[in-house]
Structure formats: C-alpha cells, structure tokens
Chimera marker file (.cmm) of the C-alpha trace (Angstrom):
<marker_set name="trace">
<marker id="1" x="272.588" y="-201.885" z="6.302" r="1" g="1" b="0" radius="0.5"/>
<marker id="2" x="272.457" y="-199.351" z="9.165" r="1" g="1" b="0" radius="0.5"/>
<marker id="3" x="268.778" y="-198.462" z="10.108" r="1" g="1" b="0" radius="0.5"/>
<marker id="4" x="269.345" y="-194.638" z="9.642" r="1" g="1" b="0" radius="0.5"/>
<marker id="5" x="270.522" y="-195.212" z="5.849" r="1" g="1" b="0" radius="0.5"/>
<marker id="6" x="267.392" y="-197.358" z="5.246" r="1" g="1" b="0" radius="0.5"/>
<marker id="7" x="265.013" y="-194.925" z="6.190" r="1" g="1" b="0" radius="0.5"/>
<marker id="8" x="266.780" y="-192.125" z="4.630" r="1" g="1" b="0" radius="0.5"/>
<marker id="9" x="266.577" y="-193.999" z="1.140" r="1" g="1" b="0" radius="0.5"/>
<marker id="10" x="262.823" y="-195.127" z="2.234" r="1" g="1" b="0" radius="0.5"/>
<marker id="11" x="261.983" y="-191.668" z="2.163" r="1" g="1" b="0" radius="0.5"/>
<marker id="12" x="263.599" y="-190.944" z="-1.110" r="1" g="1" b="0" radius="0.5"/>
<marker id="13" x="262.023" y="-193.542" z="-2.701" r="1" g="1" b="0" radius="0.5"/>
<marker id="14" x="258.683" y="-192.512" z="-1.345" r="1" g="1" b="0" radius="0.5"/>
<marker id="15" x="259.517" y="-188.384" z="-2.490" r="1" g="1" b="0" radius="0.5"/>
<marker id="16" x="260.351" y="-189.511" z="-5.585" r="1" g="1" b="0" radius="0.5"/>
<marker id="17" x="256.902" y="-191.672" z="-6.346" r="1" g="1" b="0" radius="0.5"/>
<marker id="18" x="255.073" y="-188.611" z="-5.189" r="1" g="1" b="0" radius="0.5"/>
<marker id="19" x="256.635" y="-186.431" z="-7.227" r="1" g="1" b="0" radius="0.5"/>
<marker id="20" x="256.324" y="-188.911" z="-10.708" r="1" g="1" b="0" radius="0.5"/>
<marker id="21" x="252.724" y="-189.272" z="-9.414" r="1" g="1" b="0" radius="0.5"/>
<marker id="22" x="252.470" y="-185.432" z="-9.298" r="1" g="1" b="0" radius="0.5"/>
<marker id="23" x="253.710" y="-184.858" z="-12.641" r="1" g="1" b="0" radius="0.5"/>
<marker id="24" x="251.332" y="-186.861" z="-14.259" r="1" g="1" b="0" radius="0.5"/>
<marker id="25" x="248.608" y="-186.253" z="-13.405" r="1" g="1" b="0" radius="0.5"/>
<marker id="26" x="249.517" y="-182.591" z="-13.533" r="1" g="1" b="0" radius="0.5"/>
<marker id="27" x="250.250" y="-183.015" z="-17.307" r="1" g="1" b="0" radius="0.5"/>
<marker id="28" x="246.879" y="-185.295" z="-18.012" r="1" g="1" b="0" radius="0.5"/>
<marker id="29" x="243.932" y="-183.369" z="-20.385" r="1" g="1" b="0" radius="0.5"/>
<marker id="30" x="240.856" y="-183.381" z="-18.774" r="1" g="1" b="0" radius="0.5"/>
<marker id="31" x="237.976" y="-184.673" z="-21.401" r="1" g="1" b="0" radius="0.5"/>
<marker id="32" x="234.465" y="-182.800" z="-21.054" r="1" g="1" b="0" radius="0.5"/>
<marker id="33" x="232.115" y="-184.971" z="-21.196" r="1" g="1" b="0" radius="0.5"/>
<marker id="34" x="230.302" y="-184.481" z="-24.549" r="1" g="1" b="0" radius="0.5"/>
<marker id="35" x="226.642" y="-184.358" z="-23.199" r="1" g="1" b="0" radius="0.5"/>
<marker id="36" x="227.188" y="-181.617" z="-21.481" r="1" g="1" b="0" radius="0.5"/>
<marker id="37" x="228.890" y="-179.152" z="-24.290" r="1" g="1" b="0" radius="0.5"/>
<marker id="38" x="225.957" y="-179.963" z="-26.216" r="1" g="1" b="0" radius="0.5"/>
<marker id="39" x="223.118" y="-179.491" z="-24.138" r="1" g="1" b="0" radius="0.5"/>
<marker id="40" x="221.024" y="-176.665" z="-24.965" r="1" g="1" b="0" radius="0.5"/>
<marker id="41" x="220.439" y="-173.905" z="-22.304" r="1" g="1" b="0" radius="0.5"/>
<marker id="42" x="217.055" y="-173.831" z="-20.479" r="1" g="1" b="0" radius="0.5"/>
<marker id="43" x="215.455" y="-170.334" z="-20.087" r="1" g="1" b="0" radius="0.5"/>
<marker id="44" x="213.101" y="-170.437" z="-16.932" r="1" g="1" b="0" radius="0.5"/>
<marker id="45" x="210.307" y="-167.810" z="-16.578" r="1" g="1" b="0" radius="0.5"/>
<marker id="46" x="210.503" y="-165.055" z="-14.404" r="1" g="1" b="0" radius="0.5"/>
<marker id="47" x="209.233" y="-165.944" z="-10.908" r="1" g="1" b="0" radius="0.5"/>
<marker id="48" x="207.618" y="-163.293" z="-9.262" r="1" g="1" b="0" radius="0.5"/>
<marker id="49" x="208.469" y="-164.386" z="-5.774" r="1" g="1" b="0" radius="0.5"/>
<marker id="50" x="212.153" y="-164.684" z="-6.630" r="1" g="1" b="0" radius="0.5"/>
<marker id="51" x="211.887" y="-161.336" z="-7.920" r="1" g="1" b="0" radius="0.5"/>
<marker id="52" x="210.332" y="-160.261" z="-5.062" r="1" g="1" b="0" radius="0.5"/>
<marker id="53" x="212.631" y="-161.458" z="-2.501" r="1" g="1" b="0" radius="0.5"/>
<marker id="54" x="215.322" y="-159.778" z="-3.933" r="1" g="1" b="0" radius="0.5"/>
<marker id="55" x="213.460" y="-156.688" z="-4.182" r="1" g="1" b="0" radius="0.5"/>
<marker id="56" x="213.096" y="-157.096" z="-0.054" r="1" g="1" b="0" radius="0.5"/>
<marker id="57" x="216.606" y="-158.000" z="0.317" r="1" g="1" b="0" radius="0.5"/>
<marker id="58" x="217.619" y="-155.054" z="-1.470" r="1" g="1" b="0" radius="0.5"/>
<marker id="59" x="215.788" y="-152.660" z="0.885" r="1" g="1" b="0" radius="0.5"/>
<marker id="60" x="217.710" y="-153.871" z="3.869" r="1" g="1" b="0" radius="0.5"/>
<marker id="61" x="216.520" y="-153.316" z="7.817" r="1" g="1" b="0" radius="0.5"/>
<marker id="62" x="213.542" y="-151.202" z="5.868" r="1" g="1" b="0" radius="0.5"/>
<marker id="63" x="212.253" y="-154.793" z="4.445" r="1" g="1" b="0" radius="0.5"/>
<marker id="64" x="210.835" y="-155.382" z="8.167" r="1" g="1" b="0" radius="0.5"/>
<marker id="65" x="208.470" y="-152.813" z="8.475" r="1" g="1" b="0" radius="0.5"/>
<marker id="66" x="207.669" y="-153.207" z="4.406" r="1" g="1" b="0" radius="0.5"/>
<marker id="67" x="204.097" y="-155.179" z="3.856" r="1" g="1" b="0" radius="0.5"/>
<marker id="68" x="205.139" y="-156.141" z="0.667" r="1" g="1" b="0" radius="0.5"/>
<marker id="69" x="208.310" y="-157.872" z="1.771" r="1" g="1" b="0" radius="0.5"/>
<marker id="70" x="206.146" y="-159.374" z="4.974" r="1" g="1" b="0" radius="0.5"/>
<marker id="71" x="203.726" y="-161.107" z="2.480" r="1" g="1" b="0" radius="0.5"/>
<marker id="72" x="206.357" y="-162.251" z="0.434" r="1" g="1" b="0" radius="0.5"/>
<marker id="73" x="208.803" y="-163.730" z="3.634" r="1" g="1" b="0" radius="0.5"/>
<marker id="74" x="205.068" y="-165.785" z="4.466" r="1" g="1" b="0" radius="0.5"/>
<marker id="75" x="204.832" y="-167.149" z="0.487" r="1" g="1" b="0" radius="0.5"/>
<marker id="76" x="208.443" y="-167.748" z="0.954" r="1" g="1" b="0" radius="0.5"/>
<marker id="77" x="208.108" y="-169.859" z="4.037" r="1" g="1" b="0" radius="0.5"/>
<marker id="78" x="204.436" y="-171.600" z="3.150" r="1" g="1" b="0" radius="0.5"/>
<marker id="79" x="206.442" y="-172.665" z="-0.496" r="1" g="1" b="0" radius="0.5"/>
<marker id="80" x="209.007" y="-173.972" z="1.594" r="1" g="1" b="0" radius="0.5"/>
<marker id="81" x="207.533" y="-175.832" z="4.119" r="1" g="1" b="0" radius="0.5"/>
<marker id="82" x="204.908" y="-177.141" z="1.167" r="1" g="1" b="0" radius="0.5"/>
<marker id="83" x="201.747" y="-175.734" z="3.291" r="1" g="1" b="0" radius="0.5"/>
<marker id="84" x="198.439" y="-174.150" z="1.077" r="1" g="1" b="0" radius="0.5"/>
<marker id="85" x="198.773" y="-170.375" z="1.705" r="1" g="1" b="0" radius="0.5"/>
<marker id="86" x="196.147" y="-169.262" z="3.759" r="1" g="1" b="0" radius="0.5"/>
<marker id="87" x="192.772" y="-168.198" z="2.474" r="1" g="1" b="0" radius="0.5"/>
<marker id="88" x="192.931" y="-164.039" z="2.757" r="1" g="1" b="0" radius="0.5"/>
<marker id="89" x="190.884" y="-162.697" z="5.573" r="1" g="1" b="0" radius="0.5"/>
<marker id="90" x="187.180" y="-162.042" z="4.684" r="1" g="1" b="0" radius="0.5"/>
<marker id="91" x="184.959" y="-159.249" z="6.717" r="1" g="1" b="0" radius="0.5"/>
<marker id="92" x="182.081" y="-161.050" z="9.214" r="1" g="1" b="0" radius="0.5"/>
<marker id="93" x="179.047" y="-160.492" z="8.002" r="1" g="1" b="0" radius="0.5"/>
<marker id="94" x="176.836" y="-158.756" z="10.094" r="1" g="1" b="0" radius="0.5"/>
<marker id="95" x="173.634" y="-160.276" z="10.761" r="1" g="1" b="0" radius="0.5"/>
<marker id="96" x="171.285" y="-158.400" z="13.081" r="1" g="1" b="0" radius="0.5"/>
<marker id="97" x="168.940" y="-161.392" z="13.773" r="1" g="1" b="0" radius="0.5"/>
<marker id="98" x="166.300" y="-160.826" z="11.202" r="1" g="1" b="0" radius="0.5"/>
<link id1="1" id2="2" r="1" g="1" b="0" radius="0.2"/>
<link id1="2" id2="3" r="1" g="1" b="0" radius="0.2"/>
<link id1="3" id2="4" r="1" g="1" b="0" radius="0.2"/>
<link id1="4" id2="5" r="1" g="1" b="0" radius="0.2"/>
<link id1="5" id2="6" r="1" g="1" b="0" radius="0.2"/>
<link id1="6" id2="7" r="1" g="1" b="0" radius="0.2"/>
<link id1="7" id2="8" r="1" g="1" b="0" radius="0.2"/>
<link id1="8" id2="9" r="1" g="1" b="0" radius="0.2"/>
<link id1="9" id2="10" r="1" g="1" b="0" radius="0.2"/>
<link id1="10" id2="11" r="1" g="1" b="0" radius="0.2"/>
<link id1="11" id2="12" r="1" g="1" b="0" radius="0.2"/>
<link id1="12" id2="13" r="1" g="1" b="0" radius="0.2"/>
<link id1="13" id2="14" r="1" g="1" b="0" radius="0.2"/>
<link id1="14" id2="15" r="1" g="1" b="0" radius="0.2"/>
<link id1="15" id2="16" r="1" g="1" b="0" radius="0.2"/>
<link id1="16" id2="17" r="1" g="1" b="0" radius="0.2"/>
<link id1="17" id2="18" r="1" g="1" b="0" radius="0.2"/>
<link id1="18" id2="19" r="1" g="1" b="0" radius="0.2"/>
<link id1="19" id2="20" r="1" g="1" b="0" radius="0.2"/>
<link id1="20" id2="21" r="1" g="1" b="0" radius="0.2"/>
<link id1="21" id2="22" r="1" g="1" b="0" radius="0.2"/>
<link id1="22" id2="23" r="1" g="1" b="0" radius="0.2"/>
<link id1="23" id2="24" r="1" g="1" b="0" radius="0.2"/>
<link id1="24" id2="25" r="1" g="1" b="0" radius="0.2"/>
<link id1="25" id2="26" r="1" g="1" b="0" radius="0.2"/>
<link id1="26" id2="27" r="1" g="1" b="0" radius="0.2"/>
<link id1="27" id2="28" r="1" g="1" b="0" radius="0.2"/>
<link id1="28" id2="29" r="1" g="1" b="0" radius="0.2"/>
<link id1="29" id2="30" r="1" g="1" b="0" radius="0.2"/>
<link id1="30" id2="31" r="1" g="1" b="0" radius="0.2"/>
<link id1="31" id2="32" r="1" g="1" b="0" radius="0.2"/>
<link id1="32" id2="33" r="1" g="1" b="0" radius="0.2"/>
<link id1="33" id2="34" r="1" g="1" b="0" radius="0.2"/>
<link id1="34" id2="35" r="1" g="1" b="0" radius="0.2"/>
<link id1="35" id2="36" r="1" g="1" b="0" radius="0.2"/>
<link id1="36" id2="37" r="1" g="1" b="0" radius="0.2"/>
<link id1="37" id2="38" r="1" g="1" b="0" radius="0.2"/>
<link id1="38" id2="39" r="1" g="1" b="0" radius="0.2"/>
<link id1="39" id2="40" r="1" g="1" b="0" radius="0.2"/>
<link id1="40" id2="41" r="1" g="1" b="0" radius="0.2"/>
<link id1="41" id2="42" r="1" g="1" b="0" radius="0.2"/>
<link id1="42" id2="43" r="1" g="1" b="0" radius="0.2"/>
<link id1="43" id2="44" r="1" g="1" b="0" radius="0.2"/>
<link id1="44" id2="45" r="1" g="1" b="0" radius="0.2"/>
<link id1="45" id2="46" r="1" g="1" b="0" radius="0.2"/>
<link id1="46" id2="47" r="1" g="1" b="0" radius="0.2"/>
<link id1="47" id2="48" r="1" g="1" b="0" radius="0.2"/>
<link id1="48" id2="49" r="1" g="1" b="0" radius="0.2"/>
<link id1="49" id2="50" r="1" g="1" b="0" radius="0.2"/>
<link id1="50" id2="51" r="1" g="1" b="0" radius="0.2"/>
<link id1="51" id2="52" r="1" g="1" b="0" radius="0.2"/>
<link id1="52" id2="53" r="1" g="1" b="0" radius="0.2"/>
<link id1="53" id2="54" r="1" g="1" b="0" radius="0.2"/>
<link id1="54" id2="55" r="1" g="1" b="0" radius="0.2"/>
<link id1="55" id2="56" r="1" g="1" b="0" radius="0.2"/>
<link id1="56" id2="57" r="1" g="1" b="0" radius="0.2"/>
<link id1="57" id2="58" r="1" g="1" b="0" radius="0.2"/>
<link id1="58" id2="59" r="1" g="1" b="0" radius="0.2"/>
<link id1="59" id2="60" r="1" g="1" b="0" radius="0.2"/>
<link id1="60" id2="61" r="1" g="1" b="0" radius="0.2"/>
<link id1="61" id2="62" r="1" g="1" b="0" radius="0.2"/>
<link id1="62" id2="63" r="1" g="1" b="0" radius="0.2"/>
<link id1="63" id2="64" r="1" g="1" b="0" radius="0.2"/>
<link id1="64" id2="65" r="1" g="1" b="0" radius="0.2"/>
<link id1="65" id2="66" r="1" g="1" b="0" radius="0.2"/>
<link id1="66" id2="67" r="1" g="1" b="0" radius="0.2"/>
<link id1="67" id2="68" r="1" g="1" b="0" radius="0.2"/>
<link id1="68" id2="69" r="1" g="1" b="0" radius="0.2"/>
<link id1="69" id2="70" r="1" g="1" b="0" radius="0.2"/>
<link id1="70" id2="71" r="1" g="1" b="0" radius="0.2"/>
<link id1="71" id2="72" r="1" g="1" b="0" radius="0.2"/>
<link id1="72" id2="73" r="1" g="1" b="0" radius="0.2"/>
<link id1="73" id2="74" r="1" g="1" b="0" radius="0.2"/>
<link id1="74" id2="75" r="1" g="1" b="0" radius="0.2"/>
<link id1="75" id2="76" r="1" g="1" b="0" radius="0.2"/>
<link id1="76" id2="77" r="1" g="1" b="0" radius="0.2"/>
<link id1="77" id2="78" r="1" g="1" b="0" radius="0.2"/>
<link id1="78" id2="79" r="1" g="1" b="0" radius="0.2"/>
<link id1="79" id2="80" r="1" g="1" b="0" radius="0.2"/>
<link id1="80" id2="81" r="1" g="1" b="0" radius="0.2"/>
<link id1="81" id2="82" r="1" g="1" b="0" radius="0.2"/>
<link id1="82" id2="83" r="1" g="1" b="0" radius="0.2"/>
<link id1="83" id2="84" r="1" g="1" b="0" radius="0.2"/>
<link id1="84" id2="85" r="1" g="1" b="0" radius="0.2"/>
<link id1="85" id2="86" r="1" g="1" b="0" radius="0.2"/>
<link id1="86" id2="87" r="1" g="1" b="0" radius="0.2"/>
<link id1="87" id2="88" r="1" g="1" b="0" radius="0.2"/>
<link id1="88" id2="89" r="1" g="1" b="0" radius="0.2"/>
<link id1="89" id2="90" r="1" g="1" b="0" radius="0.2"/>
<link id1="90" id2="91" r="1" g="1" b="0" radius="0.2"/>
<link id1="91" id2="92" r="1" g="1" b="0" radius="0.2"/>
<link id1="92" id2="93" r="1" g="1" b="0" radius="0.2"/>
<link id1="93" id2="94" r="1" g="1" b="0" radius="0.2"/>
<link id1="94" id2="95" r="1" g="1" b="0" radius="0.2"/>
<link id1="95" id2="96" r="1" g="1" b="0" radius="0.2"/>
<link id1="96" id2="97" r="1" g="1" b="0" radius="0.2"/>
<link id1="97" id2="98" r="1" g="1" b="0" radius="0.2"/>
</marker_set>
C-alpha cells in the first residue's frame, strides 16, 4: 500500500469517528438533576450596604465627592478585608485643669 493512500484513508477513518462522535452526543437529552428543580427559592433580606453601593454607582464621577458614597466605599472595604469598623470620632473633652 502506497504511503499517500494510507494516510488519506487514516484521515477518513479519523473524520468519520469525529463526526459519529459528534452526532451523538449532539442527539443525547441532558437529565436535570432532580435536587435542583425542587429546591425552594431563598429570599435574602435587603442589605443596606448593597443597596447603597448601587445607589453610589449610579451617581457616577459625582459618587467621589458624595459623603454618603465615601462612608459606604470604607464599610465596603472594612467588610471585605474582615476589619471592626472604626469607632466614630468623639469631641476631646476640654478640661481646664480644675
């Protein structure tokens, strides 16, 4: 057999797997898993950083020079990086020495 005619039939044989494996897989069902269709859905509560976030990233460039949306970009990062939020500023006391 010549060496040309051997890979030319090679390469047939190898189209033609592909394209058997093709079709059937193509014409297989996929099965849902039955846990899943069943499982009831979970309604979380609001959270009022979420909503706040989006209420920043709604406003745009203006969300910079928004307090608001600067408190909530620190609660943001403090959740993420799991540190306590700091405690808010108090005023010094003023003691004149008496």
């Amino acid at each position: 057999m010549d060496g040309k005619l051997l890979a030319r039939l090679g390469a047939v044989v190898f189209v033609a797997v592909a394209i058997t494996a093709t079709a059937i897989e193509m014409s297989r069902k996929e099965e849902e898993p039955a846990g899943q269709a069943l499982r009831p859905v979970e309604v979380t509560p609001a959270d009022p950083l979420r909503q706040a976030q989006r209420r920043c990233q709604l406003l745009g460039e203006a969300a910079a020079r928004d307090a608001e949306c600067l408190r909530t970009w620190a609660a943001t990062r403090d959740r993420f990086l799991g540190v306590a939020p700091a405690p808010a500023p108090t005023s010094p006391q003023h003691d004149d020495g008496r």
